[in-house]
MOPAC internal coordinates of N, CA, C and O (Angstrom, degrees):
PM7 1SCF
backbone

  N    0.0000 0     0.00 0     0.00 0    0    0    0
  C    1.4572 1     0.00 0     0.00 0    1    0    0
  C    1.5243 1   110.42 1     0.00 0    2    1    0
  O    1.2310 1   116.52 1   -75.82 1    3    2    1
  N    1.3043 1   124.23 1   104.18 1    3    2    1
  C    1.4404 1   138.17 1  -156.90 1    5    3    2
  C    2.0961 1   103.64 1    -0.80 1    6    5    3
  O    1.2310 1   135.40 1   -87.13 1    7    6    5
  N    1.3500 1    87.80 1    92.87 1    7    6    5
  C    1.6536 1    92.20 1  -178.80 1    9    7    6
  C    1.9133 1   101.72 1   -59.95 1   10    9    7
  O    1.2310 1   119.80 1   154.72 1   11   10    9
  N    1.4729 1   117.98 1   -25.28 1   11   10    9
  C    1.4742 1   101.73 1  -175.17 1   13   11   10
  C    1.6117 1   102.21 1   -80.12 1   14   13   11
  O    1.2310 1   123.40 1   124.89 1   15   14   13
  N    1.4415 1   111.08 1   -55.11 1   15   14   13
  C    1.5326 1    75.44 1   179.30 1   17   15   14
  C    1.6668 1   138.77 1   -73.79 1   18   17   15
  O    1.2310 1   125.88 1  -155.29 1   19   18   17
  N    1.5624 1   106.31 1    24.71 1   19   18   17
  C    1.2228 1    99.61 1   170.67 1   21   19   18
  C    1.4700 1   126.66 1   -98.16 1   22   21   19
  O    1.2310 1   130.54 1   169.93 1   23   22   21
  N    1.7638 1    97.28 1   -10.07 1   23   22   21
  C    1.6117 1   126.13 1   172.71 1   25   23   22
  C    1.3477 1    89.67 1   -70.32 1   26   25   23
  O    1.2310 1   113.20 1    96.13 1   27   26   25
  N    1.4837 1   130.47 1   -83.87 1   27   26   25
  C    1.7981 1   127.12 1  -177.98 1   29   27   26
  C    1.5343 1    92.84 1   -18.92 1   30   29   27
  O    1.2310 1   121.48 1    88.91 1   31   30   29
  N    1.3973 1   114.78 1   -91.09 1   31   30   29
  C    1.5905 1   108.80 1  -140.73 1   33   31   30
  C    1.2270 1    91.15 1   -74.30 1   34   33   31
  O    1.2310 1    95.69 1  -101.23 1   35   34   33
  N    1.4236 1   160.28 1    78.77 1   35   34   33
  C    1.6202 1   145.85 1   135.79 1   37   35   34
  C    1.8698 1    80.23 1  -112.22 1   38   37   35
  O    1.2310 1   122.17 1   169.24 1   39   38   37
  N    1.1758 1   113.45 1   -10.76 1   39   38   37
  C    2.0047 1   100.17 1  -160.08 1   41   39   38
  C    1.7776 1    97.81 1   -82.05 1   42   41   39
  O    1.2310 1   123.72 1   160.94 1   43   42   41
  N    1.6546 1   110.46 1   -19.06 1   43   42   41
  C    1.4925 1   121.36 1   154.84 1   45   43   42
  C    0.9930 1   118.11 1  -113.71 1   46   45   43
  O    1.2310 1   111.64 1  -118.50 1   47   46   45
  N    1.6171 1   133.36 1    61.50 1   47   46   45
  C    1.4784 1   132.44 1   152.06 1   49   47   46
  C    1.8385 1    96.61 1   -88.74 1   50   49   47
  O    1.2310 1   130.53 1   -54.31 1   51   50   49
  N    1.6139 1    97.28 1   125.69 1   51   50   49
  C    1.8515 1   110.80 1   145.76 1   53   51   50
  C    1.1255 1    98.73 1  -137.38 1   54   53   51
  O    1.2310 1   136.99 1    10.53 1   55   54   53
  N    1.4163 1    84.69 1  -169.47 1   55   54   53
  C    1.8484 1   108.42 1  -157.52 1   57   55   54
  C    1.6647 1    91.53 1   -73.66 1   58   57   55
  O    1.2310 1   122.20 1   141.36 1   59   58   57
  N    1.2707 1   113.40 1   -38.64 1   59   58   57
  C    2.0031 1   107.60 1   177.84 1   61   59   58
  C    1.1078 1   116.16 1   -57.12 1   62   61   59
  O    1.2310 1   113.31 1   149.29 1   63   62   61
  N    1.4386 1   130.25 1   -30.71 1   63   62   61
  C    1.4874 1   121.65 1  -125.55 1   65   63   62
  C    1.4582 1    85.54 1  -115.48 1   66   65   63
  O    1.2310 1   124.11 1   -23.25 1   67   66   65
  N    1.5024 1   109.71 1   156.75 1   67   66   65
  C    1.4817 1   124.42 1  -173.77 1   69   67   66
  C    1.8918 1    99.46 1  -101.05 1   70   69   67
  O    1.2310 1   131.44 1   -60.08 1   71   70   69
  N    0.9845 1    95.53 1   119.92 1   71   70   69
  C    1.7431 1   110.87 1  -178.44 1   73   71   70
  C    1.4654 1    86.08 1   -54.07 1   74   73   71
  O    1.2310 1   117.82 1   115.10 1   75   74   73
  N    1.2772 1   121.75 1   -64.90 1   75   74   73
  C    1.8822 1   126.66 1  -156.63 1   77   75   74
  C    1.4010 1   102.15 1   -55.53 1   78   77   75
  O    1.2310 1   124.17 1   124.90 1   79   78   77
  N    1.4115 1   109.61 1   -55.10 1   79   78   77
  C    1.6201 1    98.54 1   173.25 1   81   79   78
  C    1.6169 1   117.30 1   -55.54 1   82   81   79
  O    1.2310 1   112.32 1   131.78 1   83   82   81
  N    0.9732 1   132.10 1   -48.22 1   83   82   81
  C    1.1599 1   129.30 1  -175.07 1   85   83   82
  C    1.7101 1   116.61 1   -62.63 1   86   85   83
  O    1.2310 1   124.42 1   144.89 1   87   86   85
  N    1.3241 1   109.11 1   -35.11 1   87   86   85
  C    1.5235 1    99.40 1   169.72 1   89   87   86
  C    1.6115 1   116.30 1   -93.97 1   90   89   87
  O    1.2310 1   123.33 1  -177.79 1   91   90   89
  N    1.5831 1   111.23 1     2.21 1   91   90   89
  C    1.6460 1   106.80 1   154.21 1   93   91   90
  C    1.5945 1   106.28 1   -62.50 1   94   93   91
  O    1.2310 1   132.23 1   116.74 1   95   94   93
  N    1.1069 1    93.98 1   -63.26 1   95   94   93
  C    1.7420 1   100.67 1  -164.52 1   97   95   94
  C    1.5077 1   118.46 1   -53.59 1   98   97   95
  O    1.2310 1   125.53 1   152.45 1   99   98   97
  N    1.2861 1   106.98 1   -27.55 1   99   98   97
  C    2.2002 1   123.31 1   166.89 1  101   99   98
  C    1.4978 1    94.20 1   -59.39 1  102  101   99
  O    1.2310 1   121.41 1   122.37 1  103  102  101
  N    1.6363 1   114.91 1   -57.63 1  103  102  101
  C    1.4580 1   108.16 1  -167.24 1  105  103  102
  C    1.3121 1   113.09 1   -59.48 1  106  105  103
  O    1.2310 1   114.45 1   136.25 1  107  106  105
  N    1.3501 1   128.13 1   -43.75 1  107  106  105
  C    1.8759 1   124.27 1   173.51 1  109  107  106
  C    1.2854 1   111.68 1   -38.36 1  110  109  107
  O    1.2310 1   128.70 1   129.79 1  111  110  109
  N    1.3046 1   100.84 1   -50.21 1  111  110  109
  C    1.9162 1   115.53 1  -168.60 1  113  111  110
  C    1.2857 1   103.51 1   -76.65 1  114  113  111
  O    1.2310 1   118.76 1   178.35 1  115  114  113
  N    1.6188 1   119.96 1    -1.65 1  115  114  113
  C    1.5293 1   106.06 1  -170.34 1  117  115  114
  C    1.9233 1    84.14 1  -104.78 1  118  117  115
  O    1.2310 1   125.87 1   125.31 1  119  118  117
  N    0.9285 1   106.32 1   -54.69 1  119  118  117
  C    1.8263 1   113.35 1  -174.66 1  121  119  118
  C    1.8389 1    93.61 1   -58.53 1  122  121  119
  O    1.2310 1   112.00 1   137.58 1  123  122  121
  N    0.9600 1   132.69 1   -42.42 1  123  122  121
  C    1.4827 1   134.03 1  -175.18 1  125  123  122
  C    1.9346 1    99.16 1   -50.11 1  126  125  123
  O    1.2310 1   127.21 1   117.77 1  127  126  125
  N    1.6791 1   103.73 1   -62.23 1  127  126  125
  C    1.0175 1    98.01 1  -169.88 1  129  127  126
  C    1.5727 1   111.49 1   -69.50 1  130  129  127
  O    1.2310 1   117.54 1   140.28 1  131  130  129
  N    1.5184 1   122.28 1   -39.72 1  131  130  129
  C    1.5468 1   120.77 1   156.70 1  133  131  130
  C    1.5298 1   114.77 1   -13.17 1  134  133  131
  O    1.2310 1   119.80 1   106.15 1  135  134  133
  N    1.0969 1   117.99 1   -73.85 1  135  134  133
  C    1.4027 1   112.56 1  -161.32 1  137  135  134
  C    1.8593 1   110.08 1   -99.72 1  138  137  135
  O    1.2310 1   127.57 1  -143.54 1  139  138  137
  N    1.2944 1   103.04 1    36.46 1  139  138  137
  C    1.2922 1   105.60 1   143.34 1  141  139  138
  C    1.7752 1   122.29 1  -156.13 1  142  141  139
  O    1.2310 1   126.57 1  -147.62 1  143  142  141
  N    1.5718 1   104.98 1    32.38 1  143  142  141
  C    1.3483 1   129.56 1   177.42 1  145  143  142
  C    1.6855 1    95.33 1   -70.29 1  146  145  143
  O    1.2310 1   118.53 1   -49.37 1  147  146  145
  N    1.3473 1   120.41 1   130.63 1  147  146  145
  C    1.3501 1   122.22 1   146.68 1  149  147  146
  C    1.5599 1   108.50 1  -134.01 1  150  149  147
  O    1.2310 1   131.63 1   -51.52 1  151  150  149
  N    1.6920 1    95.16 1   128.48 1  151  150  149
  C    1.4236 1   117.57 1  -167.33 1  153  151  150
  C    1.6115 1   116.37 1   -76.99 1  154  153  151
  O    1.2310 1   128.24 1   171.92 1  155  154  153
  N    1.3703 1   101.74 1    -8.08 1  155  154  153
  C    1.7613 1   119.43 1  -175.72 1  157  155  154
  C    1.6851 1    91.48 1   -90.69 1  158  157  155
  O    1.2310 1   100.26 1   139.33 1  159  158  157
  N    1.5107 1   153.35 1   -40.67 1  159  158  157
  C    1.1377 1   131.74 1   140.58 1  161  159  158
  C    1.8972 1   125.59 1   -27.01 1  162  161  159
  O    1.2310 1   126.38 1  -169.97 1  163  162  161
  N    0.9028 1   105.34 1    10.03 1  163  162  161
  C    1.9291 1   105.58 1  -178.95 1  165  163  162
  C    1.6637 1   103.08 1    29.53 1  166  165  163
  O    1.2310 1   107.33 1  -161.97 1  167  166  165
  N    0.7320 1   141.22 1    18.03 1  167  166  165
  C    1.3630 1   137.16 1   127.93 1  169  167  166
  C    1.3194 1   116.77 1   -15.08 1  170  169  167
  O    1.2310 1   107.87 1   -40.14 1  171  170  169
  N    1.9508 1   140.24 1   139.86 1  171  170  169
  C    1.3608 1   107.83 1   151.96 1  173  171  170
  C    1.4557 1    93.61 1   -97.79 1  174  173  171
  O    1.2310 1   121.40 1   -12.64 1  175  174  173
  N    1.5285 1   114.93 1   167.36 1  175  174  173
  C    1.3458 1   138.42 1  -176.89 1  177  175  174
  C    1.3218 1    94.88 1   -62.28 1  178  177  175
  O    1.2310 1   105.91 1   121.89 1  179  178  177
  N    1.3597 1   143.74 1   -58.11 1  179  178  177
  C    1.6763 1   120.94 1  -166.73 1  181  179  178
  C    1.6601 1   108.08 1   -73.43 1  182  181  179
  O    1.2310 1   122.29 1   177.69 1  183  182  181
  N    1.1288 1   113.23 1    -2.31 1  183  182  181
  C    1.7164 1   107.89 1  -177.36 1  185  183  182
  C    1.6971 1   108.97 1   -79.18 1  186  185  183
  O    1.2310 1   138.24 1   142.80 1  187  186  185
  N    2.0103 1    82.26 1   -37.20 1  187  186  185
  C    1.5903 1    91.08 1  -165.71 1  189  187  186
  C    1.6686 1    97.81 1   -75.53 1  190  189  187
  O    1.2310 1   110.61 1   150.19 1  191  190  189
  N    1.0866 1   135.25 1   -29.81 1  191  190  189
  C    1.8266 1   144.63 1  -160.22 1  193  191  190
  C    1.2118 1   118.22 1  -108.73 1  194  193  191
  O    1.2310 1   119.64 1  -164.06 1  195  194  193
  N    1.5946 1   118.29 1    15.94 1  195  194  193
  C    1.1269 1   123.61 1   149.37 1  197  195  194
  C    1.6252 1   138.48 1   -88.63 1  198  197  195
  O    1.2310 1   119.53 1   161.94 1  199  198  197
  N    1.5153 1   118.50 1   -18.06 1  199  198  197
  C    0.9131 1   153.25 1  -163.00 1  201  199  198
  C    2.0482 1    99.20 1   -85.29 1  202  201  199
  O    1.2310 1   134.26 1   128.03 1  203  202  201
  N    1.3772 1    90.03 1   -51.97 1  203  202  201
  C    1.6098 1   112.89 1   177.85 1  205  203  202
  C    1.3926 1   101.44 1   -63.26 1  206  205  203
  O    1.2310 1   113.20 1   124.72 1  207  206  205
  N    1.6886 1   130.45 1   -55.28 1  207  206  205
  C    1.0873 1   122.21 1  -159.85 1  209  207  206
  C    1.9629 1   108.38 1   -72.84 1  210  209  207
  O    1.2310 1   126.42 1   155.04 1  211  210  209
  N    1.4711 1   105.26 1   -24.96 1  211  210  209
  C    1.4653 1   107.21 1  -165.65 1  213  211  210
  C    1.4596 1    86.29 1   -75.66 1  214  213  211
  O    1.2310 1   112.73 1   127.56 1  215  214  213
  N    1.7285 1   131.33 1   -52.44 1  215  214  213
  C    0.9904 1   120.99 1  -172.00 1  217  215  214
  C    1.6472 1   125.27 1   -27.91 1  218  217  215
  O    1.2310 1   132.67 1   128.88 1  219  218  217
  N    1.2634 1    93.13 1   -51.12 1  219  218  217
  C    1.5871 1   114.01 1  -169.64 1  221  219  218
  C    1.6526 1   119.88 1   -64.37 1  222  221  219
  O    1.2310 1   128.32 1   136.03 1  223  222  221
  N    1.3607 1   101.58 1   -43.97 1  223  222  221
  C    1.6812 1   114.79 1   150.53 1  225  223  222
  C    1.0227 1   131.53 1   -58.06 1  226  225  223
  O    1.2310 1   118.47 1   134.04 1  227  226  225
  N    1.1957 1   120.53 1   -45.96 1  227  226  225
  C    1.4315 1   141.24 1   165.32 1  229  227  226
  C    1.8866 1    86.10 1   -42.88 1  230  229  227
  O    1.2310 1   120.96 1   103.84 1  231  230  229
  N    1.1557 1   115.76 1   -76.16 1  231  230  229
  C    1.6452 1   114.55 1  -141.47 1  233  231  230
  C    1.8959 1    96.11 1   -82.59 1  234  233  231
  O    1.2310 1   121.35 1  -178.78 1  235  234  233
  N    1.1381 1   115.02 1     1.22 1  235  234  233
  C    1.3989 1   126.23 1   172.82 1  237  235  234
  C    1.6942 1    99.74 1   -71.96 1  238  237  235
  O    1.2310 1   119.98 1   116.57 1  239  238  237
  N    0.9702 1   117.64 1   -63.43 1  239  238  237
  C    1.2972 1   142.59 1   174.71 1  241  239  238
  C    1.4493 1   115.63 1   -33.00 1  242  241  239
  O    1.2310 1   129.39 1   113.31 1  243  242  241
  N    1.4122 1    99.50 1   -66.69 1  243  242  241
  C    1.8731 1   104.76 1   169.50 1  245  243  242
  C    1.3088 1   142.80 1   -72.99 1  246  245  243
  O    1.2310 1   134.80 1   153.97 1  247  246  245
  N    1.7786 1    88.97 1   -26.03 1  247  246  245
  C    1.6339 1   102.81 1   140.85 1  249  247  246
  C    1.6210 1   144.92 1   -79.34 1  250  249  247
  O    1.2310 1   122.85 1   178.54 1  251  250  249
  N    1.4942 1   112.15 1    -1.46 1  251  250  249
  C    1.5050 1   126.28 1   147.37 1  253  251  250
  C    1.1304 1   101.83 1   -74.27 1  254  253  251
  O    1.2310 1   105.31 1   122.43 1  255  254  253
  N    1.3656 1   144.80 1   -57.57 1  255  254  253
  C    1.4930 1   140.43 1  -135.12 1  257  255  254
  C    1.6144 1    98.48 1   -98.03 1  258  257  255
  O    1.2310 1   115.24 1   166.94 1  259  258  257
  N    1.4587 1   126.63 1   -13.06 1  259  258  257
  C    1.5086 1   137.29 1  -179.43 1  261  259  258
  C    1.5023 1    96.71 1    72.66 1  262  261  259
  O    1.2310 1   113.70 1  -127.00 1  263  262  261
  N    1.1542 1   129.53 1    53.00 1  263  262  261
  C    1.8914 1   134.52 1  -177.59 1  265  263  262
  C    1.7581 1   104.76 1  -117.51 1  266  265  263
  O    1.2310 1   126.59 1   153.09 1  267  266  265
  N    1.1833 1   104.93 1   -26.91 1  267  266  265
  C    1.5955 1   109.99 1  -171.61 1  269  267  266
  C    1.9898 1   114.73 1   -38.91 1  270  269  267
  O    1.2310 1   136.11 1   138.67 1  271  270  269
  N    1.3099 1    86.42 1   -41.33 1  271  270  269
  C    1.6438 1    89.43 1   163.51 1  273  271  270
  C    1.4193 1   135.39 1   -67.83 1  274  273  271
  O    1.2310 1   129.23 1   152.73 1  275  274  273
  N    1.7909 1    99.83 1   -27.27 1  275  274  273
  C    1.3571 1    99.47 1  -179.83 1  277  275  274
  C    1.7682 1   137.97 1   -87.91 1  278  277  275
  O    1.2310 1   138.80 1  -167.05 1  279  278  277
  N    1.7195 1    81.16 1    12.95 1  279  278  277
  C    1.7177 1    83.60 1  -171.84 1  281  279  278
  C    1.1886 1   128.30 1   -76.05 1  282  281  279
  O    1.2310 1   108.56 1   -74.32 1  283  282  281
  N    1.1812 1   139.00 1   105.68 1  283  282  281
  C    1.4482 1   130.44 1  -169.68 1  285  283  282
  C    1.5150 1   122.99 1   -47.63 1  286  285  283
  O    1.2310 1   132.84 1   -36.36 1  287  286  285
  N    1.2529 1    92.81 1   143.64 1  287  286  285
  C    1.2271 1   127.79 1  -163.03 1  289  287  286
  C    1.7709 1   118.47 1   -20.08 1  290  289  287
  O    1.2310 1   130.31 1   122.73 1  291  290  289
  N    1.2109 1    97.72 1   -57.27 1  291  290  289
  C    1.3106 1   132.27 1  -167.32 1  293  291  290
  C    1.9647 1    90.45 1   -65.50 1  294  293  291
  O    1.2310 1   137.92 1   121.53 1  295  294  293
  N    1.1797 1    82.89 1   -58.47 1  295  294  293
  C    2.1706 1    82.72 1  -176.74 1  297  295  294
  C    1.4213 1   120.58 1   -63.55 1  298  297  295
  O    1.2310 1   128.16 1   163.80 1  299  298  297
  N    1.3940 1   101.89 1   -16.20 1  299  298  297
  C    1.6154 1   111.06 1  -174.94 1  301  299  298
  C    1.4946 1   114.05 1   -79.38 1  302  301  299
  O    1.2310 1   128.52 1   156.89 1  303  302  301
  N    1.7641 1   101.20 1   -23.11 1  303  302  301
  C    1.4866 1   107.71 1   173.66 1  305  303  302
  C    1.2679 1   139.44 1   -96.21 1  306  305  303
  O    1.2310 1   134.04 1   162.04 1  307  306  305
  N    1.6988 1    90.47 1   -17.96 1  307  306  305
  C    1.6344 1   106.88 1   150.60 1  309  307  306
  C    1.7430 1   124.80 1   -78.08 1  310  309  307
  O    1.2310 1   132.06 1   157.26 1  311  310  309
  N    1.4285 1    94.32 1   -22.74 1  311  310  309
  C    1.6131 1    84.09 1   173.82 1  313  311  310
  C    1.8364 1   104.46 1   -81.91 1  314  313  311
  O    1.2310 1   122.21 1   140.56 1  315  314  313
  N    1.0450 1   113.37 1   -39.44 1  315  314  313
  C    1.5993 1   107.16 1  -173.94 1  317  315  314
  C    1.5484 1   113.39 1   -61.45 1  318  317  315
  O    1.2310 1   121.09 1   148.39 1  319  318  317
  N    1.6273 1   115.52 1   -31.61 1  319  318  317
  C    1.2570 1   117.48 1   155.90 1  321  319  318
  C    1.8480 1   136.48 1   -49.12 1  322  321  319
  O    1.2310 1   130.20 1   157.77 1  323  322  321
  N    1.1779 1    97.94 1   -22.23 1  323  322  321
  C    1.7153 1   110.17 1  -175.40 1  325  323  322
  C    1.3972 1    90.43 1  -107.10 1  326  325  323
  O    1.2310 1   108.18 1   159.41 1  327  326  325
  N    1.7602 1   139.69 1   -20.59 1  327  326  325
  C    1.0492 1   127.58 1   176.18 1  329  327  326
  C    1.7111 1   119.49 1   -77.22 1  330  329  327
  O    1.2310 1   131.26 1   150.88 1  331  330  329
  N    1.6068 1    95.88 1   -29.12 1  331  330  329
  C    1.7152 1    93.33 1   176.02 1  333  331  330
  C    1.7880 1   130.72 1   -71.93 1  334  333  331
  O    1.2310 1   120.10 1   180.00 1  335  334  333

């Protein structure tokens, strides 16, 4: 059952945090990066779909904690950049 995103989310397992949520939110970032992977960039696919999956945790995170608004500016456009 996608062994990479279960490597991503164990790097945020605590005693709070819901494993299931965390490998929903890997899976978005894993299908996110899916459908905008191109394999003619020589990229490999887990280099390129890791970035996506932390994103997604990452923003899981700030939307439990109510922070998602507060990220400055500058980070909000680099994260939406690794999200497209």
């Amino acid at each position: 059952m996608c062994p990479l995103v279960r490597h991503i989310t164990a790097r945020f397992a605590r005693e709070d945090t819901d494993m299931d949520d965390l490998f929903q939110e890997g899976c978005i970032g894993l299908i996110k990066a899916l459908e905008s992977y191109n394999p003619e960039r020589g990229i490999k696919f887990s280099t390129y779909a890791v970035p996506f999956m932390l994103g997604e945790i990452r923003l899981m995170g700030c939307r439990k904690n109510g922070r998602a608004e507060s990220l400055p500016e500058k980070r909000t456009v680099l994260l939406a950049f690794y999200l497209i």
